[in-house]
N, CA, C and O atoms as a GROMACS GRO file, in nm:
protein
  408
    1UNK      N    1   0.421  -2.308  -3.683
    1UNK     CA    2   0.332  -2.196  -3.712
    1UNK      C    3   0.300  -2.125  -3.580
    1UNK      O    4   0.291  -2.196  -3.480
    2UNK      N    5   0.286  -2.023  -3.573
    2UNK     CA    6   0.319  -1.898  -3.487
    2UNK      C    7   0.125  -1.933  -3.430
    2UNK      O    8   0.033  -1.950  -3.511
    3UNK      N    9   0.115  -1.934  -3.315
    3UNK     CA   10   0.000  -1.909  -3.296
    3UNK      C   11  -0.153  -1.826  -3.299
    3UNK      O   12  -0.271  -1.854  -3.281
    4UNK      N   13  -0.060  -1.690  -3.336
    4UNK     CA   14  -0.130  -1.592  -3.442
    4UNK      C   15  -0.162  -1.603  -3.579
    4UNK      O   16  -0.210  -1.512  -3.647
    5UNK      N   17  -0.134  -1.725  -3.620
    5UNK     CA   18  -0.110  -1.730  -3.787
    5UNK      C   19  -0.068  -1.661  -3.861
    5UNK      O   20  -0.100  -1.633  -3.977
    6UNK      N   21   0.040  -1.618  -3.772
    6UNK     CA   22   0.127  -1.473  -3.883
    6UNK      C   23   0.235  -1.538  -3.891
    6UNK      O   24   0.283  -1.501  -3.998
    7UNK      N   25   0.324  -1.634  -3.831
    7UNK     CA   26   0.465  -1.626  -3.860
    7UNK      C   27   0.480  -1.816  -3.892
    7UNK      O   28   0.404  -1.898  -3.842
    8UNK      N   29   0.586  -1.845  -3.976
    8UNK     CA   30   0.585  -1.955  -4.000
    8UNK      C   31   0.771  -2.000  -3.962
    8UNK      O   32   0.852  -1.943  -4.034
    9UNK      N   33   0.807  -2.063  -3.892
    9UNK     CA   34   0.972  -2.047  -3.815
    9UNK      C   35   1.004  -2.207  -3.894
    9UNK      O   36   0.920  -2.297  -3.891
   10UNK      N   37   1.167  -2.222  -3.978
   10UNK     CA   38   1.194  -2.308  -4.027
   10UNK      C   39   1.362  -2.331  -3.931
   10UNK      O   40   1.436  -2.246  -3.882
   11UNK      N   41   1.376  -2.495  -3.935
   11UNK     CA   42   1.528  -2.473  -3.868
   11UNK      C   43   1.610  -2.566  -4.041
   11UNK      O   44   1.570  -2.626  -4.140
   12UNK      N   45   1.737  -2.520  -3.978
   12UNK     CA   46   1.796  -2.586  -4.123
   12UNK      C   47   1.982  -2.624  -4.088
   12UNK      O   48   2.076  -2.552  -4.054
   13UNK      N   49   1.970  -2.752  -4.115
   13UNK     CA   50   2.126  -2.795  -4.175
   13UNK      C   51   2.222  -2.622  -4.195
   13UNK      O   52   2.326  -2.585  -4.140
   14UNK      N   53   2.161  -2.571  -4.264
   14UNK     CA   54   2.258  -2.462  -4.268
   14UNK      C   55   2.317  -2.342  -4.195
   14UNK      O   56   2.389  -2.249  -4.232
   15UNK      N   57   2.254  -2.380  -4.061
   15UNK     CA   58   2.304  -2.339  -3.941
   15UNK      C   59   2.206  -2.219  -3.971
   15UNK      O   60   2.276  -2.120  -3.990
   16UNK      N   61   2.084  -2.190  -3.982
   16UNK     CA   62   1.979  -2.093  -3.981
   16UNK      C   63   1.836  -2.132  -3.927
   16UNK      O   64   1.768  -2.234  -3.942
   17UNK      N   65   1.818  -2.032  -3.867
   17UNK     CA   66   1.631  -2.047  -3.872
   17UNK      C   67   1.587  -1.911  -3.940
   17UNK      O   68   1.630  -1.796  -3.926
   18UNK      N   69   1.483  -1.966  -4.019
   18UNK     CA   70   1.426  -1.863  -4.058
   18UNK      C   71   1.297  -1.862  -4.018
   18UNK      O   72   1.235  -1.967  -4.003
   19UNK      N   73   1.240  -1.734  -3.996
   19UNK     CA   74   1.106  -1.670  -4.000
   19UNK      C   75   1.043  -1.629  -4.098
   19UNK      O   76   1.126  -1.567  -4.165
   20UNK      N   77   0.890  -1.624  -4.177
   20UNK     CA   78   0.854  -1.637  -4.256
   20UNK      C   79   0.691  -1.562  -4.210
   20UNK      O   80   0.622  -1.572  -4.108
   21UNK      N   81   0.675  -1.492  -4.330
   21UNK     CA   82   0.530  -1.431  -4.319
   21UNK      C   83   0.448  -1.522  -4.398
   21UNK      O   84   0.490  -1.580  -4.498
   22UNK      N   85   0.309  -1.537  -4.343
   22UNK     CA   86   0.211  -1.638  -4.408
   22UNK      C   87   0.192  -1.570  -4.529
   22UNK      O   88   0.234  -1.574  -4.644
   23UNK      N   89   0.107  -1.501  -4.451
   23UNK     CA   90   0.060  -1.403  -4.600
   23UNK      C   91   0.136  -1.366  -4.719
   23UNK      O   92   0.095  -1.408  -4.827
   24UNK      N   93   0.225  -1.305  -4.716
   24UNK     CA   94   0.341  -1.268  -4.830
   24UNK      C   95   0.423  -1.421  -4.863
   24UNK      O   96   0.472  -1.429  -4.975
   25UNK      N   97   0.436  -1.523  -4.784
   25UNK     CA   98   0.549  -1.594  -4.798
   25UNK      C   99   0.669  -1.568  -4.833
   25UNK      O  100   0.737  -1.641  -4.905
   26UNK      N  101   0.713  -1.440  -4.774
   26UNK     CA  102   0.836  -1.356  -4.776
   26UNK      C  103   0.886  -1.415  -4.647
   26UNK      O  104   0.816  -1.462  -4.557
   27UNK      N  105   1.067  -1.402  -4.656
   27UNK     CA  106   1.120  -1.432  -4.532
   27UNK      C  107   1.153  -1.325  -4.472
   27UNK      O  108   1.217  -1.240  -4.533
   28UNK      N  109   1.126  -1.311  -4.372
   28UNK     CA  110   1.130  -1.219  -4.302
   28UNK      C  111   1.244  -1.188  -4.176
   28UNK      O  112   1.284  -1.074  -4.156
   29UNK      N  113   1.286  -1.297  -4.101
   29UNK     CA  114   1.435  -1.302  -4.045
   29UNK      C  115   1.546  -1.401  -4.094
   29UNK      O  116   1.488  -1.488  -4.158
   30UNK      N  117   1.664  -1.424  -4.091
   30UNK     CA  118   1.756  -1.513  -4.102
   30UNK      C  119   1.794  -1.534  -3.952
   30UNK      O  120   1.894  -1.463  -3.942
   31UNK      N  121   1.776  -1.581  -3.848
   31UNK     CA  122   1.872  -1.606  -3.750
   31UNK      C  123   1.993  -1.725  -3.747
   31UNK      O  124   1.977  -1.844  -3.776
   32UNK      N  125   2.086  -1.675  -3.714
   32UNK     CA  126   2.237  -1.757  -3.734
   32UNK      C  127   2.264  -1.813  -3.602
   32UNK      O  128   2.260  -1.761  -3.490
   33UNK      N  129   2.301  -1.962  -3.649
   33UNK     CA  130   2.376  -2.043  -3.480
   33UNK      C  131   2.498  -2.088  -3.570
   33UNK      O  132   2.482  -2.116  -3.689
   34UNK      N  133   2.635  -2.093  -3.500
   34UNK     CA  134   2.712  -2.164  -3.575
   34UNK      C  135   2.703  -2.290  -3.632
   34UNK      O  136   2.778  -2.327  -3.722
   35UNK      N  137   2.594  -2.375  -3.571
   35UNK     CA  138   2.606  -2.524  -3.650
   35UNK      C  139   2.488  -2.498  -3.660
   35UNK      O  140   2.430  -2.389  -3.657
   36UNK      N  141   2.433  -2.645  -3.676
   36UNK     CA  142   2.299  -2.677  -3.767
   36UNK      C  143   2.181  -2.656  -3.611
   36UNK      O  144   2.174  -2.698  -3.496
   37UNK      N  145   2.114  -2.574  -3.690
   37UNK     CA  146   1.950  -2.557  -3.554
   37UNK      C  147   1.891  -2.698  -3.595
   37UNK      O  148   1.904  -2.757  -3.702
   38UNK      N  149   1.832  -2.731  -3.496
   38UNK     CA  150   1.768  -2.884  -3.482
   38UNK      C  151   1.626  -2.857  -3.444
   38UNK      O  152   1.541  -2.942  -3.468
   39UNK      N  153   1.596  -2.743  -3.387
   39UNK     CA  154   1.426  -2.740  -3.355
   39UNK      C  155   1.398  -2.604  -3.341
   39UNK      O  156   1.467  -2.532  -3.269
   40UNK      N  157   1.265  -2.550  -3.430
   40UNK     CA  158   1.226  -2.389  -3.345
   40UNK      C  159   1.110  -2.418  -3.297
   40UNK      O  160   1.047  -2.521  -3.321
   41UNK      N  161   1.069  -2.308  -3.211
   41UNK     CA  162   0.902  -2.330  -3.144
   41UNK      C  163   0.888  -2.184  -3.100
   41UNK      O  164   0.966  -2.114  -3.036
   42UNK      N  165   0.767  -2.156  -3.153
   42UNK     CA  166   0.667  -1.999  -3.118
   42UNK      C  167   0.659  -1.956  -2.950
   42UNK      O  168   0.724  -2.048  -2.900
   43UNK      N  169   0.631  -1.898  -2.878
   43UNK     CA  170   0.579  -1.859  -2.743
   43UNK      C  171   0.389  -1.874  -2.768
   43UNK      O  172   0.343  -1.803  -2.857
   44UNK      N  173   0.342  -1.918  -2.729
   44UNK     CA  174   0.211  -1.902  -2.712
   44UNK      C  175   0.165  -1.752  -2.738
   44UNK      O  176   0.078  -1.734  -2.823
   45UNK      N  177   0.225  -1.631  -2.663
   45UNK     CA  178   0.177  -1.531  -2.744
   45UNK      C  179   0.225  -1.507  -2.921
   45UNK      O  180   0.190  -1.415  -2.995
   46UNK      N  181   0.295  -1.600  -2.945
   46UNK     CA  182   0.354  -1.507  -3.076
   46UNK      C  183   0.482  -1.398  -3.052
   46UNK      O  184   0.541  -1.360  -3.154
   47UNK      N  185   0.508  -1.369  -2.976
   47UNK     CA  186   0.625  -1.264  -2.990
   47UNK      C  187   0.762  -1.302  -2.970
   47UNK      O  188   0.850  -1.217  -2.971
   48UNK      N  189   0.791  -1.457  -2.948
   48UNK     CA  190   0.946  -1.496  -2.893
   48UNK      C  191   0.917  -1.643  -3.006
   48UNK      O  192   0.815  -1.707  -3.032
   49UNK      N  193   1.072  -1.654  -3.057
   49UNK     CA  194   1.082  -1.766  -3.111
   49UNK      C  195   1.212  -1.844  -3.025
   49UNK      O  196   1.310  -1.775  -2.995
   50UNK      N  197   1.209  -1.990  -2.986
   50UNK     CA  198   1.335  -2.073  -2.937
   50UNK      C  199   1.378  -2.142  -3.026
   50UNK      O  200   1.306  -2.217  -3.091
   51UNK      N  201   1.482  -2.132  -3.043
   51UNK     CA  202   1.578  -2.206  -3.158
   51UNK      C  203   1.646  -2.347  -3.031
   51UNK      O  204   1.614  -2.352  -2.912
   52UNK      N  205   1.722  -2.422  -3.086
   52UNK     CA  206   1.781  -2.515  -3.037
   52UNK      C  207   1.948  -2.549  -3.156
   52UNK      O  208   1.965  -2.505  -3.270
   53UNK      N  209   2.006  -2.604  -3.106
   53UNK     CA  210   2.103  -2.696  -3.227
   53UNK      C  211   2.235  -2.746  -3.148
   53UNK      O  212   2.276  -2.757  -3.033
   54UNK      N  213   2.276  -2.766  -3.277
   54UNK     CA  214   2.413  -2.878  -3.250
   54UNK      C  215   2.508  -2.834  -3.208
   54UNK      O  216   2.600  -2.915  -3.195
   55UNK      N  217   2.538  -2.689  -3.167
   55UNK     CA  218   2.621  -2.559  -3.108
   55UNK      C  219   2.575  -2.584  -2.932
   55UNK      O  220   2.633  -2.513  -2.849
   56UNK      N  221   2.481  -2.676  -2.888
   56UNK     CA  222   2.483  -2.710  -2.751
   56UNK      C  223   2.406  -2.618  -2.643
   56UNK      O  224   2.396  -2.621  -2.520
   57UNK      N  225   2.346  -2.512  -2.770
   57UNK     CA  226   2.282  -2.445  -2.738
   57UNK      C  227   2.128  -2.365  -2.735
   57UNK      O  228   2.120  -2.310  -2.845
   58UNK      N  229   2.023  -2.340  -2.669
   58UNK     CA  230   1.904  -2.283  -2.735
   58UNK      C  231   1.904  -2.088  -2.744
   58UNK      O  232   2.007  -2.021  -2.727
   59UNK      N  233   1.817  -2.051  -2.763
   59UNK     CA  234   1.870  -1.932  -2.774
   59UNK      C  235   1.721  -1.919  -2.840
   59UNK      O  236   1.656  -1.995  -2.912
   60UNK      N  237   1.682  -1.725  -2.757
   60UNK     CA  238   1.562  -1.658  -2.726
   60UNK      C  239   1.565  -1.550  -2.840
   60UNK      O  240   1.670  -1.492  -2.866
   61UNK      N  241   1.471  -1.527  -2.894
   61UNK     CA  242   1.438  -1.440  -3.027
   61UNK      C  243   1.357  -1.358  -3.025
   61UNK      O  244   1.252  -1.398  -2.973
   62UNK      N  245   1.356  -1.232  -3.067
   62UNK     CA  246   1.216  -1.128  -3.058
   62UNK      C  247   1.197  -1.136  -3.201
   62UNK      O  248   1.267  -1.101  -3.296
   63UNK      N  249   1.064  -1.199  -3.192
   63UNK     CA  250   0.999  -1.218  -3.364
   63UNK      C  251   1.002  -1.105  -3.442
   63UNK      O  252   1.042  -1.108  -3.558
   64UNK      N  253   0.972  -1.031  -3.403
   64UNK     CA  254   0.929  -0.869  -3.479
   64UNK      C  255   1.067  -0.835  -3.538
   64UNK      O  256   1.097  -0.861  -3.654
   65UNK      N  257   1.138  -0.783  -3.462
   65UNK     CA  258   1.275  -0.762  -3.512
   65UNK      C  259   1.410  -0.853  -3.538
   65UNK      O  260   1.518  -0.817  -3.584
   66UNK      N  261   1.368  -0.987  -3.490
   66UNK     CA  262   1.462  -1.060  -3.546
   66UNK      C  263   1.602  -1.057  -3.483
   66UNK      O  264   1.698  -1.113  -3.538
   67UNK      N  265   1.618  -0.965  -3.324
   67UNK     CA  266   1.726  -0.981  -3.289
   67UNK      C  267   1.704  -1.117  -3.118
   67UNK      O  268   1.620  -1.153  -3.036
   68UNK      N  269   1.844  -1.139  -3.157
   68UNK     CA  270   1.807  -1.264  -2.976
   68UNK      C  271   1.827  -1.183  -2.848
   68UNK      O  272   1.903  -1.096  -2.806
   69UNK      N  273   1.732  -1.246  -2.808
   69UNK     CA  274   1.740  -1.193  -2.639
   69UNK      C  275   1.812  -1.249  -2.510
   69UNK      O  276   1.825  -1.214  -2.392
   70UNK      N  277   1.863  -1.375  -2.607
   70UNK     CA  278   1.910  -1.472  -2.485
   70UNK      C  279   1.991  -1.628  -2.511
   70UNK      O  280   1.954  -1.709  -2.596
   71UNK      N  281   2.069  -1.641  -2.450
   71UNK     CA  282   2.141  -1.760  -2.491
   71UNK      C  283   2.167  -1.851  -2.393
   71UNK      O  284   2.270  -1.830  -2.330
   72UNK      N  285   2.092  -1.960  -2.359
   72UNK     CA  286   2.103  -2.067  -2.302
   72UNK      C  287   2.204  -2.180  -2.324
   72UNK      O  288   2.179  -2.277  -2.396
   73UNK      N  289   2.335  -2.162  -2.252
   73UNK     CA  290   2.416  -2.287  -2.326
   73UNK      C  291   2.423  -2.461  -2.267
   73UNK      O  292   2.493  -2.492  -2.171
   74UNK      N  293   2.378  -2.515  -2.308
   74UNK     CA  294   2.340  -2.690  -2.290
   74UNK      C  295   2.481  -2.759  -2.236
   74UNK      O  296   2.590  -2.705  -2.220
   75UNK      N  297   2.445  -2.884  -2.215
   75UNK     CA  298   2.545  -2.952  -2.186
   75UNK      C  299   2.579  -3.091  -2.283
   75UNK      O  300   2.664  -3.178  -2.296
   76UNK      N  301   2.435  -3.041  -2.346
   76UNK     CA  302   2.468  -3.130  -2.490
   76UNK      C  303   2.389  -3.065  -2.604
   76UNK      O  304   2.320  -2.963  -2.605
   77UNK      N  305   2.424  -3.170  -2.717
   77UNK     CA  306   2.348  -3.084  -2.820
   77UNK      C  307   2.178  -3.091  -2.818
   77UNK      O  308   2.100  -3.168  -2.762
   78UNK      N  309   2.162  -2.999  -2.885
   78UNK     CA  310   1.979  -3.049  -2.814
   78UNK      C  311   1.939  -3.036  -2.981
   78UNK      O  312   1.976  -2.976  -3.082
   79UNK      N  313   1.812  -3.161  -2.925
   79UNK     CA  314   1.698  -3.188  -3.032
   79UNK      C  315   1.612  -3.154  -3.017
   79UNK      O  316   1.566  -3.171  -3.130
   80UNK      N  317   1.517  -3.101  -2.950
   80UNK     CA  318   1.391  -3.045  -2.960
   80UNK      C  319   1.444  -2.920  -2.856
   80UNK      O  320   1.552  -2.906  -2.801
   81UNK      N  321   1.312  -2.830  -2.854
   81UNK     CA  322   1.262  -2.720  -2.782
   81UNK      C  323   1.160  -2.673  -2.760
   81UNK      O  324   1.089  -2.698  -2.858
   82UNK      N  325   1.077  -2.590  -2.653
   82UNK     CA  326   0.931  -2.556  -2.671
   82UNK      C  327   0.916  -2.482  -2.554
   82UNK      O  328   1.021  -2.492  -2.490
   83UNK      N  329   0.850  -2.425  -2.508
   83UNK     CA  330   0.781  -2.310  -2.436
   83UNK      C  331   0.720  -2.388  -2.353
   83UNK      O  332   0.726  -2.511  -2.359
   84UNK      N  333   0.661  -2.328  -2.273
   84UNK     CA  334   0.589  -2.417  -2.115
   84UNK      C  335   0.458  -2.351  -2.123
   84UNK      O  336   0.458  -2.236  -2.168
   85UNK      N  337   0.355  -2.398  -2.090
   85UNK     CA  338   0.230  -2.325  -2.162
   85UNK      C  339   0.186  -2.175  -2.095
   85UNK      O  340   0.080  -2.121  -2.128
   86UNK      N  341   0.284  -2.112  -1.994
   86UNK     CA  342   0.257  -1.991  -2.007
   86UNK      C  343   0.364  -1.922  -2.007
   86UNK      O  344   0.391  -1.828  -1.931
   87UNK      N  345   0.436  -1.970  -2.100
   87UNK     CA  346   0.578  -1.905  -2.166
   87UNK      C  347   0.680  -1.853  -2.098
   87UNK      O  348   0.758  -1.764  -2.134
   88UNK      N  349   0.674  -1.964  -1.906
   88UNK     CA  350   0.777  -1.852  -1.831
   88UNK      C  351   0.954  -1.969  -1.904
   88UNK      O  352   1.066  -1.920  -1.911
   89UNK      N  353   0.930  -2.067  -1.931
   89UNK     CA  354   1.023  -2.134  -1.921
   89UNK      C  355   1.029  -2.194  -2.076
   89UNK      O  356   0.932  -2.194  -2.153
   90UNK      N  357   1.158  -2.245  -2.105
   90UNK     CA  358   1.203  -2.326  -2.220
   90UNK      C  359   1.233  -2.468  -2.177
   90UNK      O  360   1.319  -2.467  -2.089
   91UNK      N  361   1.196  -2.573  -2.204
   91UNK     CA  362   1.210  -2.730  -2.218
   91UNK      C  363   1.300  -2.770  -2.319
   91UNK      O  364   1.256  -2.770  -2.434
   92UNK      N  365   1.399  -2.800  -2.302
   92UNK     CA  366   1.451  -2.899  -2.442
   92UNK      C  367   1.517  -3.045  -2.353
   92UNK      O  368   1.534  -3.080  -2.236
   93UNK      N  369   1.545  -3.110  -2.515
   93UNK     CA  370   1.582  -3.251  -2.393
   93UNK      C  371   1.747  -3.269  -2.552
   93UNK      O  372   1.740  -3.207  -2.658
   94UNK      N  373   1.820  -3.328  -2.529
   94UNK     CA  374   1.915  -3.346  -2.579
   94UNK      C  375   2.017  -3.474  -2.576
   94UNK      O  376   1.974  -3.576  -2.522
   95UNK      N  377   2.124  -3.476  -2.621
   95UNK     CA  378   2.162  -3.595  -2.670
   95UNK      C  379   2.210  -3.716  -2.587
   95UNK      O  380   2.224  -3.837  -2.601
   96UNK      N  381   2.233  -3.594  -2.468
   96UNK     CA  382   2.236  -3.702  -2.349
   96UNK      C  383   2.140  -3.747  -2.263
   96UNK      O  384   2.154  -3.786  -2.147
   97UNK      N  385   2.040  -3.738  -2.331
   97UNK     CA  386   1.906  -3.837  -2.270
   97UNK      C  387   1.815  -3.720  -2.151
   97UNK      O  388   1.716  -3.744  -2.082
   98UNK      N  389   1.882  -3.613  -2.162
   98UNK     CA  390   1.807  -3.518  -2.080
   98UNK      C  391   1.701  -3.440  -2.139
   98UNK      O  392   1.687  -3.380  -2.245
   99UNK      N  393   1.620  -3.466  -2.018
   99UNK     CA  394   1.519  -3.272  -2.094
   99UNK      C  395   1.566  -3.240  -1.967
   99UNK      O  396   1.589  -3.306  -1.865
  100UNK      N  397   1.581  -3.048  -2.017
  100UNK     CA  398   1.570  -2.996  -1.881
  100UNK      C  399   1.511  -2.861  -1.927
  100UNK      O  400   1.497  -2.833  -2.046
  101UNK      N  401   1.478  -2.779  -1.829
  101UNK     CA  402   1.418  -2.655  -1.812
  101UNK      C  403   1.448  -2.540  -1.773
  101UNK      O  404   1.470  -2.540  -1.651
  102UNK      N  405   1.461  -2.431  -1.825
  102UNK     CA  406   1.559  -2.334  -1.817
  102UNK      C  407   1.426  -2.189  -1.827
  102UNK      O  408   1.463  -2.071  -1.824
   0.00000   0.00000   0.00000
């Protein structure tokens, strides 16, 4: 959940994350990774979503419009992701026992 309580971000087996409005419970973006996303996480302001997945990669999102800003490619597949608490950096840690920071 988006820290504004406006946006609700899902990851899925089906190689998607979606974005989601509270209020309406309408979906509101589809973003596509070729394999399965494994983790999303909000920016503290609300305006960037980080995806993660099994494509080895994380990758930067502008909430509003739903297009990416950025593609971080891993050296393994990654399981989690998250923001740094003043949103200059992305954390994920992955299958080879790493977190790292980008």
């Amino acid at each position: 959940i988006s820290k504004n309580d406006k946006w609700i971000a899902t990851s899925s087996k089906d190689e998607t994350a979606r974005i989601w409005n509270i209020e309406t419970g309408l979906e509101v973006h589809c973003l596509e990774h070729p394999r399965e996303v494994t983790c999303v996480a909000f920016s503290h302001d609300s305006n960037y979503l980080v995806t993660s997945g099994a494509d080895m990669s994380a990758r930067l999102w502008d909430v509003e419009c739903g297009i990416q800003q950025e593609k971080i490619q891993a050296l393994a597949v990654l399981h989690s992701c998250i923001f740094s608490s003043d949103d200059q950096w992305i954390i994920t840690s992955s299958s080879d026992n790493m977190a790292r920071i980008y």
